[in-house]
C-alpha positions as CSV (number, residue, x, y, z in Angstrom):
1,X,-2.3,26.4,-32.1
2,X,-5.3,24.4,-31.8
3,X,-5.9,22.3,-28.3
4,X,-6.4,18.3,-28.6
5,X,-9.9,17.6,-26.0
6,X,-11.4,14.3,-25.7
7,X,-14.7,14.0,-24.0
8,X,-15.2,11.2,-21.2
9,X,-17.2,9.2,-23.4
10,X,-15.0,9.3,-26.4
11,X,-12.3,7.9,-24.0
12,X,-15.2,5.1,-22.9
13,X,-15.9,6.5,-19.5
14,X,-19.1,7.1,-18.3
15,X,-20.5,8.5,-14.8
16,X,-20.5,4.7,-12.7
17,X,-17.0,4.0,-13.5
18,X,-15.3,7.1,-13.0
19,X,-16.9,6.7,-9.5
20,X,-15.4,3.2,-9.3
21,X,-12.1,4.7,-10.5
22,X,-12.6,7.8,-7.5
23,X,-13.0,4.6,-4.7
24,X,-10.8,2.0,-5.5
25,X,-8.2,5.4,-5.8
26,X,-9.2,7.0,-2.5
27,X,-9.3,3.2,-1.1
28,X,-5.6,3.2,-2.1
29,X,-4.3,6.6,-1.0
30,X,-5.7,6.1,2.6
31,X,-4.2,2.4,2.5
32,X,-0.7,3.7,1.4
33,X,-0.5,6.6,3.8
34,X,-1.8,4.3,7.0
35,X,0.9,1.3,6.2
36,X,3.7,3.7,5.0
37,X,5.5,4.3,8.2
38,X,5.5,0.2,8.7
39,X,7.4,0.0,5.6
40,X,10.8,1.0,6.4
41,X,14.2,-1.1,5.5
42,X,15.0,-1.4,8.8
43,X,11.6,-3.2,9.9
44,X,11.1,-5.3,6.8
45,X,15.2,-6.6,7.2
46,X,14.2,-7.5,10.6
47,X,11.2,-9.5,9.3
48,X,13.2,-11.3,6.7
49,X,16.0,-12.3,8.2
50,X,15.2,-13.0,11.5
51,X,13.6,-16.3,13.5
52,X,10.4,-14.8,14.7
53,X,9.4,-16.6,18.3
54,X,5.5,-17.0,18.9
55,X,4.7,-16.7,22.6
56,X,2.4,-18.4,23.9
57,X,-0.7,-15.8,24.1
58,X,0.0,-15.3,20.1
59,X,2.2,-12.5,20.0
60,X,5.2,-12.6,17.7
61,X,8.6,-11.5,18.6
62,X,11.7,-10.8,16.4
63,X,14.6,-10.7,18.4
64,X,17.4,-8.3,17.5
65,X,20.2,-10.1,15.0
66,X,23.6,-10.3,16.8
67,X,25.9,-10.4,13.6
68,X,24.2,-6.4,13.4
């Protein structure tokens, strides 16, 4: 049984892209992991389907549904 290897530049990678590829990845892990906990069901429901109220300093409320 013979192994099937293709060498970065046979695959048209080359050294400045593969560090793009290594950012724009890293860029995204971080990204995910810091707005994860934000992105529950509960918290996005509330944001949907709820009148937010601006105050007057800029703030945003969203006050609690009562058909909940």
């Amino acid at each position: 049984m013979s192994l099937f290897l293709l060498s970065f530049s046979e695959m048209g990678l080359n050294l400045p892209i593969l560090v793009i590829l290594v950012i724009f990845g890293g860029f995204f892990l971080i990204s995910f992991f810091i707005t994860s906990p934000n992105m529950d069901t509960k918290g996005l429901l509330r944001v949907l389907y709820s009148k937010p109220v601006r105050r007057a300093d800029g703030s945003v409320e969203y006050p609690e549904s009562r058909n909940n």
